[in-house]
C-alpha positions in Angstrom: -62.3 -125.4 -41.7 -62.7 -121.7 -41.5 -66.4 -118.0 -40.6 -68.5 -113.4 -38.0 -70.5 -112.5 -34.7 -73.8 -111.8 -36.3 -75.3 -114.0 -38.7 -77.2 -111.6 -41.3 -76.3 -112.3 -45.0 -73.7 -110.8 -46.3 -73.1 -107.0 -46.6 -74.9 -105.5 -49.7 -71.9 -103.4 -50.2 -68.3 -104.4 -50.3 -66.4 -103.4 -47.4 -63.7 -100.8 -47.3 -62.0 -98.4 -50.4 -58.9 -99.8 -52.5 -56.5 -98.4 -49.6 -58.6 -99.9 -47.2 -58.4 -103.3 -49.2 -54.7 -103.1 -49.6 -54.4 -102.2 -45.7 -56.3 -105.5 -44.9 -54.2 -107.7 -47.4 -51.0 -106.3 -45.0 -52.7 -107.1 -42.5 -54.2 -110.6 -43.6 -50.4 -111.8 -44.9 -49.2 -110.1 -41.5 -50.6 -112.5 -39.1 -49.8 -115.3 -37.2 -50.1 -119.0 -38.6 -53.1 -121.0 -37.4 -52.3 -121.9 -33.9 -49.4 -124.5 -33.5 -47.6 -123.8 -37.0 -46.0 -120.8 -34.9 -42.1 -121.6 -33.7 -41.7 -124.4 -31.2 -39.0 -124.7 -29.1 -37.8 -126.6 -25.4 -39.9 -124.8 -22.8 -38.3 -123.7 -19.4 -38.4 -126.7 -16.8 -38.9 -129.9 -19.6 -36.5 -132.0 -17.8 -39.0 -134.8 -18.7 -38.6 -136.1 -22.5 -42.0 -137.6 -23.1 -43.0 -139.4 -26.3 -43.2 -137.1 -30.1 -47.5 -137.5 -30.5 -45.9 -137.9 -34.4 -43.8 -140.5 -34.6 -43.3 -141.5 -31.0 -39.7 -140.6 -30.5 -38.1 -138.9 -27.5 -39.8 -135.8 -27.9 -37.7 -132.5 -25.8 -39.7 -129.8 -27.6 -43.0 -129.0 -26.7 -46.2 -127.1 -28.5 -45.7 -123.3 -28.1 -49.1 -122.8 -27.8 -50.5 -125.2 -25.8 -47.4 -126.7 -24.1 -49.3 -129.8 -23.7 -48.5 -132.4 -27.4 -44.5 -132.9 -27.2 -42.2 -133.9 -30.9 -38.9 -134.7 -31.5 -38.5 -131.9 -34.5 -40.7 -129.1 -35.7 -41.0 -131.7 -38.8 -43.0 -134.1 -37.1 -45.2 -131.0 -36.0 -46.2 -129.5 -39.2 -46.6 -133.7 -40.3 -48.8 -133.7 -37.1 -50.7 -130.5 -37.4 -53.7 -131.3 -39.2 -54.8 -134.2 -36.6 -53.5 -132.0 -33.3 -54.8 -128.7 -34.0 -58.3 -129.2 -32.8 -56.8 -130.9 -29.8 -54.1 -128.1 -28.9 -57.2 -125.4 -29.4 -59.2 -127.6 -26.7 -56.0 -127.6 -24.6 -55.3 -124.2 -24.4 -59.5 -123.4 -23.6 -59.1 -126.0 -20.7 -56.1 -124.8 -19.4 -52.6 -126.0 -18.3 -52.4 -129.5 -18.8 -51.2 -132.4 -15.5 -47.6 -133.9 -16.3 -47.9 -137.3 -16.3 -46.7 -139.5 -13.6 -43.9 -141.3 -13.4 -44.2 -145.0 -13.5 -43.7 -147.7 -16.1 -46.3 -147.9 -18.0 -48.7 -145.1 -19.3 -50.9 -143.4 -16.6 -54.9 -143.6 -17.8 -56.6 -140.1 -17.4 -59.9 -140.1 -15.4 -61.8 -140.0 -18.5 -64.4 -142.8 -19.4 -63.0 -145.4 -21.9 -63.4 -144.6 -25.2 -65.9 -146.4 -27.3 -64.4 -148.1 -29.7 -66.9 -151.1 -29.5 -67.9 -153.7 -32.4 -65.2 -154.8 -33.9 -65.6 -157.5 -36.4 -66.7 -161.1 -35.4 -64.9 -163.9 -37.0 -61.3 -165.0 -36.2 -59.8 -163.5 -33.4 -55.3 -164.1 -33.7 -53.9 -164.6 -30.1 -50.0 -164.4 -28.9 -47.9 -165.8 -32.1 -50.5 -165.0 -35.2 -49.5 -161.5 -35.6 -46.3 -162.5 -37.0 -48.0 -165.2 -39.4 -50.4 -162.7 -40.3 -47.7 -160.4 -41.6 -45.8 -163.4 -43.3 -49.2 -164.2 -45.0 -49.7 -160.8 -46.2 -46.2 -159.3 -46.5 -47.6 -156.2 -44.9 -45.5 -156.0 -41.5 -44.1 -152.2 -42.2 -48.1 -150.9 -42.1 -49.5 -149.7 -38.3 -52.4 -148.0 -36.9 -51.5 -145.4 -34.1 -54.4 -144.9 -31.5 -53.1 -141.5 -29.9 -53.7 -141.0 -26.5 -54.8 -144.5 -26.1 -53.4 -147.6 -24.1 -55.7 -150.9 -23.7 -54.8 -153.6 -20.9 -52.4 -151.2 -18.9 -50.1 -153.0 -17.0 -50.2 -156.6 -19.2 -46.7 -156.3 -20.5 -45.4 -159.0 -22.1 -42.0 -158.4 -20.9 -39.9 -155.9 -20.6 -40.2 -152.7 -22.4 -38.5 -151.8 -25.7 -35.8 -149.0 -25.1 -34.1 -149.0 -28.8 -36.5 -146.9 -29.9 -39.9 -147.3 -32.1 -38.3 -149.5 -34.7 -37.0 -151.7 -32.9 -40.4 -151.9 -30.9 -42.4 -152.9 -34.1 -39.6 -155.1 -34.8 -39.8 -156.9 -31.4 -43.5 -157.1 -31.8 -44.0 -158.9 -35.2 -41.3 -161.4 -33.7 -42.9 -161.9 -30.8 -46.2 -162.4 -32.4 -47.9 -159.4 -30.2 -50.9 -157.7 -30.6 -49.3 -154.3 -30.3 -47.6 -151.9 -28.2 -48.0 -148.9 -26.2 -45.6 -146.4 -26.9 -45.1 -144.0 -24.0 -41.9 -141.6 -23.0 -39.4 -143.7 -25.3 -40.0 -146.8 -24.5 -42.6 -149.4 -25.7 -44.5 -151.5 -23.6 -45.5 -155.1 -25.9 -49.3 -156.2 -25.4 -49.4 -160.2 -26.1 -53.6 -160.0 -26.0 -55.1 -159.7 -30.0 -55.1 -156.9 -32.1 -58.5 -156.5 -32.5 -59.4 -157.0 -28.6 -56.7 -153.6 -28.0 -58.5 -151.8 -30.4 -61.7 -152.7 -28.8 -60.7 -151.9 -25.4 -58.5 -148.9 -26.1 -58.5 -146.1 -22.7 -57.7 -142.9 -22.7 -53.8 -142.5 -21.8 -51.8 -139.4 -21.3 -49.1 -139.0 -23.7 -49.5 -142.5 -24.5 -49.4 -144.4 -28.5 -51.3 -147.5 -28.9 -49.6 -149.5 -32.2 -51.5 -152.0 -34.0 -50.2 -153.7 -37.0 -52.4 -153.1 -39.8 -51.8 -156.9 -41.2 -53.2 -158.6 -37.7 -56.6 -156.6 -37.8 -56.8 -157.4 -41.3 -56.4 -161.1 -41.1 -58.9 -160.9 -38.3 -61.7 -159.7 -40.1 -60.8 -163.0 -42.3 -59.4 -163.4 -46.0 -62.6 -163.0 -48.3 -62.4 -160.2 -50.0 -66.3 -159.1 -48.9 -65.2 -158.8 -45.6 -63.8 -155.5 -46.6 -66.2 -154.3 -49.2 -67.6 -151.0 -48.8 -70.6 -149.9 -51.2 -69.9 -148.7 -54.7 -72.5 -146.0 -54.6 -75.3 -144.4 -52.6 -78.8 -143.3 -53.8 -79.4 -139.3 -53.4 -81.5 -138.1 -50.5 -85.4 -136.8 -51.0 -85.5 -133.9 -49.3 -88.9 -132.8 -48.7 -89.0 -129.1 -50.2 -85.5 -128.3 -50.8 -84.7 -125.6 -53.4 -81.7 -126.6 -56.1 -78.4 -125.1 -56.5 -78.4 -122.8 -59.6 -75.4 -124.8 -61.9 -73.7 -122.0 -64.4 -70.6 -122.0 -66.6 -68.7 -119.5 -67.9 -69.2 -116.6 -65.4 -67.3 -113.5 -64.7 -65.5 -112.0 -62.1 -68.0 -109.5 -61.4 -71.0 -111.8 -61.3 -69.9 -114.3 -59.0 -68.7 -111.7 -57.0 -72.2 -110.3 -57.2 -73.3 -113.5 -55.9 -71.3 -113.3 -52.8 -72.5 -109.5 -52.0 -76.1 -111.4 -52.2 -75.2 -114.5 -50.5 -76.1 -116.7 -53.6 -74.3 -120.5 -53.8 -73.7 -122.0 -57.2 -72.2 -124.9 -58.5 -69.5 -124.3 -61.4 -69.6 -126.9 -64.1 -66.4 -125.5 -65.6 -64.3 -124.9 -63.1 -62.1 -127.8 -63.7 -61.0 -126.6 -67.1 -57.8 -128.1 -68.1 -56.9 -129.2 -64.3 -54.6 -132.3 -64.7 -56.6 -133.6 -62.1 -59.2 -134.6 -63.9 -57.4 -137.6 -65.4 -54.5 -138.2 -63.0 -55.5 -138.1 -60.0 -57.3 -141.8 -59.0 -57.0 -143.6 -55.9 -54.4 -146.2 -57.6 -52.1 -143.1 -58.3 -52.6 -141.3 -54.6 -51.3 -144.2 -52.9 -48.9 -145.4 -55.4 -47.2 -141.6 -54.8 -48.1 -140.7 -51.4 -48.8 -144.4 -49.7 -46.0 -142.7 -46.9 -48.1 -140.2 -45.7 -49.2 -140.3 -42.2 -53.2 -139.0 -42.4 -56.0 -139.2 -39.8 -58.8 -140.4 -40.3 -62.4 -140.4 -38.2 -65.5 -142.1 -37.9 -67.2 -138.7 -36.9 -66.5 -135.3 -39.2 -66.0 -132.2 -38.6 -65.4 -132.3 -34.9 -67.5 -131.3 -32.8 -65.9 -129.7 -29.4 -69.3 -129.4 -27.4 -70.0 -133.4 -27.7 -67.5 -135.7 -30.0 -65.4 -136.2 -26.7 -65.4 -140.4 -26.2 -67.7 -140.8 -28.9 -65.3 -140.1 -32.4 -63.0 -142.4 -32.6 -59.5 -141.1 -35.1 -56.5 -143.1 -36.1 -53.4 -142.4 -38.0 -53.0 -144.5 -41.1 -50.7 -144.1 -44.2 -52.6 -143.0 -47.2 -51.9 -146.5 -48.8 -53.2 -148.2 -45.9 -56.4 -145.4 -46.1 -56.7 -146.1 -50.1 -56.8 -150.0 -49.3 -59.9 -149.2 -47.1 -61.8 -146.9 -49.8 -61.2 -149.3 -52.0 -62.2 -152.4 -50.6 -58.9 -154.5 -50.4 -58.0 -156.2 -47.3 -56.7 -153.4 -44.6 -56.7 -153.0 -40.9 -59.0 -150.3 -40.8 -62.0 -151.8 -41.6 -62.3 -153.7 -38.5 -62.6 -150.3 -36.2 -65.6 -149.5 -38.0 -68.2 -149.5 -35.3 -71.4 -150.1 -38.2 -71.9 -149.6 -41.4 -73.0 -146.7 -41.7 -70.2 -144.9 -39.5 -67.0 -144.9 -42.3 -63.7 -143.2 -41.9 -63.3 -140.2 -43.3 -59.8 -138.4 -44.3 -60.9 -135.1 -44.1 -57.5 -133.7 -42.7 -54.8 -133.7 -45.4 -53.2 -130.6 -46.3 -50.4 -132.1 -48.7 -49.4 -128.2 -50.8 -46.9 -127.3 -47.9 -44.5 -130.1 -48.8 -45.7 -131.5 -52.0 -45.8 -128.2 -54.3 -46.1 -130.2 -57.3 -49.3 -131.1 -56.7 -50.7 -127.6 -57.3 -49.9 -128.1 -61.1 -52.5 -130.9 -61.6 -55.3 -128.4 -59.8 -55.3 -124.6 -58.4 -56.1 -122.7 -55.2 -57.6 -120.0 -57.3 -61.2 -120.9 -59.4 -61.3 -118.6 -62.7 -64.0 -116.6 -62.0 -63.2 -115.7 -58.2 -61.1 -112.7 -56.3 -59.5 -114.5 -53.9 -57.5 -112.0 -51.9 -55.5 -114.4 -49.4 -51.4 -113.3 -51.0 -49.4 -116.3 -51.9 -46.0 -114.9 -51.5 -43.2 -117.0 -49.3 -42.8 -117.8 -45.5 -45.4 -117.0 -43.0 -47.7 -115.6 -47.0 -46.9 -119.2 -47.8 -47.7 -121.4 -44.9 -51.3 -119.4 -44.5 -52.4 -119.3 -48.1 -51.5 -123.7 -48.4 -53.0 -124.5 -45.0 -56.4 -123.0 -46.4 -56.7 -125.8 -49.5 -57.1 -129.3 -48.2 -57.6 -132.9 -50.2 -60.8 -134.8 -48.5 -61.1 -138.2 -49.9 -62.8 -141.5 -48.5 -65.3 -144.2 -49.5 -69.2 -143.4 -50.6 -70.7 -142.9 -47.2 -68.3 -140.3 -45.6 -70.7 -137.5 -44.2 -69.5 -134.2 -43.2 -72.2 -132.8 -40.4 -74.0 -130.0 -39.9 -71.5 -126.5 -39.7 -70.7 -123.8 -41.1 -67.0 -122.6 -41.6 -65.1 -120.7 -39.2 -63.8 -116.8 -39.5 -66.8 -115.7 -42.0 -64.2 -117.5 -44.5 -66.3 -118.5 -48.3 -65.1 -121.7 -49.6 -65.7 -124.2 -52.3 -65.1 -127.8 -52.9 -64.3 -129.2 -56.0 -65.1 -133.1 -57.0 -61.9 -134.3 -58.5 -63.4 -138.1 -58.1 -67.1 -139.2 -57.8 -70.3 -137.3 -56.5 -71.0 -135.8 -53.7 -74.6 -134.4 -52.2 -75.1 -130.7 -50.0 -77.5 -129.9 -48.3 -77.0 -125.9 -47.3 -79.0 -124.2 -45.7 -78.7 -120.0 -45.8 -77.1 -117.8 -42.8 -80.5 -116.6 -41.7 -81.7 -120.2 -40.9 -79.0 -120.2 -38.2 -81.8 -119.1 -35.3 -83.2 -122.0 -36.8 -81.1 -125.0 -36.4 -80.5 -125.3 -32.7 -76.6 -124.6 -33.2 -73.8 -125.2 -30.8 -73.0 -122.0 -29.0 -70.2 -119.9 -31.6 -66.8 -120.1 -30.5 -63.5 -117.5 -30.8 -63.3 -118.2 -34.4 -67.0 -118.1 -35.2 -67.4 -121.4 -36.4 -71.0 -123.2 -36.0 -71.8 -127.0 -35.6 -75.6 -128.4 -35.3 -76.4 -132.1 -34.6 -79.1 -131.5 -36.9 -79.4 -134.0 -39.2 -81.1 -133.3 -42.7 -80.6 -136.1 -43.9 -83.1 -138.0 -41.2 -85.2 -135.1 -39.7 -86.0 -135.0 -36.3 -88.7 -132.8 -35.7 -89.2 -133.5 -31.8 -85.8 -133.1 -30.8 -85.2 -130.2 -33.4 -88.5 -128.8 -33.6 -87.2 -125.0 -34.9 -85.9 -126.4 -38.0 -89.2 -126.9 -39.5 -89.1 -123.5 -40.3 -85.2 -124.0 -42.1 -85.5 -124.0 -45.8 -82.6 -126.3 -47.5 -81.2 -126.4 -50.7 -80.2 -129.7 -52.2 -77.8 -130.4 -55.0 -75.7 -133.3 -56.1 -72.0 -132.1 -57.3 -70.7 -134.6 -59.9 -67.9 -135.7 -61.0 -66.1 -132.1 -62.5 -68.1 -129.6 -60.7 -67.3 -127.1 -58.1 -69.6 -125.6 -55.1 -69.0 -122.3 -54.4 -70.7 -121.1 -50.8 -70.7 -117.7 -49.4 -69.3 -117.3 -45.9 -71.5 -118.5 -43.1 -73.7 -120.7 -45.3 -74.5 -124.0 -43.3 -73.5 -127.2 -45.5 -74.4 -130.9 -44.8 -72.8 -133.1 -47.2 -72.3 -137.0 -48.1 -70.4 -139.2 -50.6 -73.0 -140.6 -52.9 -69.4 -142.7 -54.0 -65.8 -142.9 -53.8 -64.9 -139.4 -54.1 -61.5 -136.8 -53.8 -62.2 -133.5 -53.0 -60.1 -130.5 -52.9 -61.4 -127.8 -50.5 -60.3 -124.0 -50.5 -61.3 -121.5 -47.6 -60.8 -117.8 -48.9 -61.6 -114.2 -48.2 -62.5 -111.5 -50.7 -63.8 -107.7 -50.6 -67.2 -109.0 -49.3 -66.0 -110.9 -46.1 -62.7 -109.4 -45.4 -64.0 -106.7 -42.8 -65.8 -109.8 -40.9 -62.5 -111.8 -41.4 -60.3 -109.4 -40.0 -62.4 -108.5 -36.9 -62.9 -112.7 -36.3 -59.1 -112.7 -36.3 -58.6 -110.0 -33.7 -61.5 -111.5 -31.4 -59.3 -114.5 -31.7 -56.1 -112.7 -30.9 -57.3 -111.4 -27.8 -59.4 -114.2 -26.5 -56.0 -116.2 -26.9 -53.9 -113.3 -25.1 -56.8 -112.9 -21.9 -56.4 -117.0 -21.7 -52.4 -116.8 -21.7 
C-alpha cells in the first residue's frame, strides 16, 4: 500500500508548471524499485548457505537491502517479495540481523511463541495418517509454509533429509509425518500431528515449517460444513455516516477537480468493457494460477507498531487459497483462530509475470491522469508493483490506514461487494493514529465498525462516510484519505496506487525523506 508529512487536504492548486510536471515524471520513472526488487547478489563473507525464505533451497544470495532473508535466485525473490517486504523494511529499522547458530536443528529466537491457538476440535491424525490422508484425498503435492516458524524443536523423527525439499515432502508423506522444518538445506521430519505443529508453531530463525495441506484438512473432518464460510454479510449501521457520491460518465477535468478538493467517489462505469467482468471467477483463478505461491493473513494491512506475535501469515497456492474461499475441504481452514478472524490474500501482484492479465482489466480508469510512466525495466517493475489483486471470502477486513507516500488509489470490485468506511485527512488528529513512518503511511486500531468510545474517545468527533461498492463499481480516494473496509461476500479486487498533478509534489518529497532516512540507517 502506498501516502505526506502534514495531513491538510489536498492542495487547492496543482503543484508545479508543465516543465515542472515533466521534471517529476523523470524523476518518478528514475527512482529506485520498492526496497528489495533492487539487484541481489552474494554478499562479502556468506560462507554460510542458509535456506531460500521462497522455496527453501540452498540459498547463497542474500537481500541487498536488508542482508537478513537469503534465496537461491533473484526469481524466487521477486516470487517472494510481496510477503518479505514488510519484513525486510522492519529489518533494516532494527538493524543488522544475528547469524544463526550452528547446530542441527533450527535455533528459536527469544521471541514469545506465536499465537496460533484454536485449531479445530475433532480428529486429530498421529504418526502414519498423513500419508492416508493424502491417499484419501489425492492432494499430497499441496503444503502450507509457516516462515520463520519451527514447532517441537529437537523431536526429529530421524535423521534429516539432505536431497533437498522434494525429496523432504517425499520422505514425509511416506513416513506418515506431520511435517518438517526446513532449515539451511536440510529438513528435519516432525512425527507429532499436523494440526498440533501448527498450533504450537515458535518463532525460528531462518527456519520453514511444512505442513501438508491434505493432513490439516482431514483433521478438521470430511463434512463439507466443516469448511463452510458464510455466503454473505449484512452492511454495517453506522451512526451518522455521510454516503459516497456514485457518478458515471465523468471527465478528466472533474474527477481531477475532485482530487484538488479531496472529494471520493464511486464510479459505476468504470468497468466498461473490462473482460473481467465475466472471466474472471474464483473457478477460473485457480484453474490458471492454482501454482502461485500467495500469502495470506488472518490480520490486514500490517501493522508494524503491534501485529508482532499476534498475525499469523502462511504461504499457500492460490488453488489451495480458492478452496478455502470457497468452502471445499482445504488445509487452511483449520489455522483460523475464530470465525470472525479469516485469511485474507491481500498481497498478490501477478502483472510482473503474467502480462496477459492486463487485457481482461487496466491500470488506468477512463476518467483519471495517472502520471506513473509505463515504459520497460526499472518504468516497468514500478508502474506493475502499484496494481495488486485482493481476493478472499466475505469477512476479510482491511483495518484502519491510510496509504503510504500521499499516493491516491482506487479499488475496483471485479467479484462481490465490498463496504468502506473513510474517513477524510483532517480527521487524522482524530483517530488516535500510530505514529507516521519514512513513507508516511498511517495505521489506527480504531475500529468503526464496533466503536469504542472509552479507549478511543477523540474519534467521537471523526465524521465517516459509508458506502457499499457492488459488484462493477470502482472507489476512487484522494491521497491520505483513511479507509476501513470489509467483504460483505466473496469478492476480487484489483487495487491501483497512483500519483497525478495534485499529489506528485507530496509524492516526490515522501520519496526523498525515504531515501535519506534509508541512507542515515545504512
Amino acid at each position: 500500500a502506498f501516502c505526506s508529512s502534514s495531513f491538510a487536504p489536498c492542495r487547492a492548486t496543482p503543484c508545479g508548471s508543465a516543465s515542472g510536471s515533466r521534471a517529476s515524471l523523470r524523476s518518478l520513472a528514475a527512482l529506485p524499485a520498492p526496497p528489495c526488487r533492487q539487484s541481489m547478489g552474494a554478499m562479502a563473507g556468506d560462507s554460510d548457505v542458509a535456506s531460500c525464505a521462497h522455496c527453501g533451497q540452498p540459498a547463497p544470495l542474500r537481500c541487498s537491502r536488508c542482508r537478513s532473508a537469503r534465496f537461491c535466485s533473484p526469481r524466487c525473490q521477486r516470487l517472494c517479495w510481496t510477503s518479505h517486504r514488510s519484513h525486510c523494511i522492519d529489518a533494516t529499522e532494527a538493524g543488522e540481523p544475528t547469524a544463526p547458530q550452528s547446530r542441527p536443528q533450527p535455533s528459536l529466537s527469544s521471541a514469545a511463541p506465536a499465537s496460533v491457538a484454536s485449531v479445530a476440535q475433532g480428529a486429530v491424525f498421529g504418526a502414519g495418517d498423513g500419508a492416508r490422508a493424502v491417499a484419501a484425498t489425492g492432494r499430497g503435492d499441496e503444503w502450507i509454509r509457516m516462515v520463520g516458524k519451527d514447532a517441537f524443536p529437537g523431536e526429529d523423527a530421524g535423521p534429516p533429509v539432505r536431497d533437498g525439499l522434494e525429496a523432504a515432502q517425499k520422505v514425509c508423506l511416506e513416513r506418515g509425518c506431520g511435517g518438517f522444518v526446513f532449515w539451511q538445506g536440510q529438513a528435519f521430519l516432525r512425527a507429532r500431528p499436523s494440526a498440533e505443529l501448527a498450533a504450537n508453531a515458535q518463532n525460528a530463525a531462518a527456519a520453514t515449517l511444512w505442513l501438508p495441506a491434505s493432513a490439516l484438512a482431514s483433521a478438521r473432518g470430511r463434512a463439507s460444513s466443516s469448511f463452510a464460510l458464510p455466503a454473505s454479510l449484512p452492511e454495517l449501521v453506522v451512526e451518522g455516516a455521510r454516503p459516497v457520491e456514485k457518478r458515471a460518465g465523468l471527465s478528466e477535468d472533474e474527477m481531477t477537480d475532485r482530487f484538488v478538493h479531496s472529494k471520493p467517489v464511486v464510479l459505476t462505469d468504470a468497468q466498461r468493457e473490462w473482460p473481467a467482468q465475466s472471466k474472471w471467477t474464483f473457478e477460473w483463478l485457480g484453474a490458471n494460477f492454482g501454482e502461485e505461491e500467495m500469502p495470506v493473513s488472518d490480520l490486514a494491512p500490517f501493522f508494524q507498531q503491534c501485529d508482532r506475535g499476534k498475525i499469523q501469515t502462511v504461504k499457500v497456492s492460490m488453488r489451495e487459497y480458492i478452496r478455502y474461499i470457497l468452502g471445499q475441504p482445504n488445509g487452511i481452514r483449520s489455522l483460523q483462530k475464530s470465525d470472525e478472524q479469516v485469511f485474507y490474500g491481500n498481497g498478490w501482484c501477478p502483472f510482473m509475470q503474467h502480462d496477459s492479465l492486463l487485457s481482461d482489466v487496466s491500470d488506468r480508469l477512463y476518467c483519471v491522469r495517472d502520471s506513473v510512466p509505463r515504459g520497460d525495466g526499472l518504468a516497468r517493475g514500478f508502474n506493475t508493483s502499484l496494481t495488486k489483486v485482493f481476493l478472499g471470502p466475505a469477512g476479510t477486513i482491511s483495518r484502519l490506514h491510510h496509504d503510504t507516500y500521499s499516493t491516491h488509489v482506487w479499488l475496483s470490485q471485479i467479484r462481490g461487494r465490498k463496504q468502506f468506511i473513510c474517513y477524510a485527512p483532517e480527521d487524522t488528529e482524530h483517530l488516535h493514529c500510530h505514529p507516521e513512518d519514512d513513507y508516511d503511511g498511517r495505521t489506527s486500531l480504531f475500529d468503526p465498525s464496533a466503536p469504542d468510545f472509552n479507549a478511543f474517545p477523540r474519534a467521537r468527533n471523526a465524521r465517516a462516510f459509508s458506502v457499499v461498492v457492488e459488484e462493477g463499481e470502482t472507489v476512487v480516494l484522494p491521497s491520505r484519505w483513511w479507509h476501513w473496509a470489509k467483504s460483505l461476500t466473496p469478492s476480487i479486487t484489483l487495487m491501483r496506487n497512483f500519483v497525478n498533478e495534485v499529489n506528485m509534489k507530496d509524492y516526490m518529497q515522501i520519496m526523498e525523506r525515504a531515501q535519506r532516512a534509508k541512507a542515515q540507517r545504512k
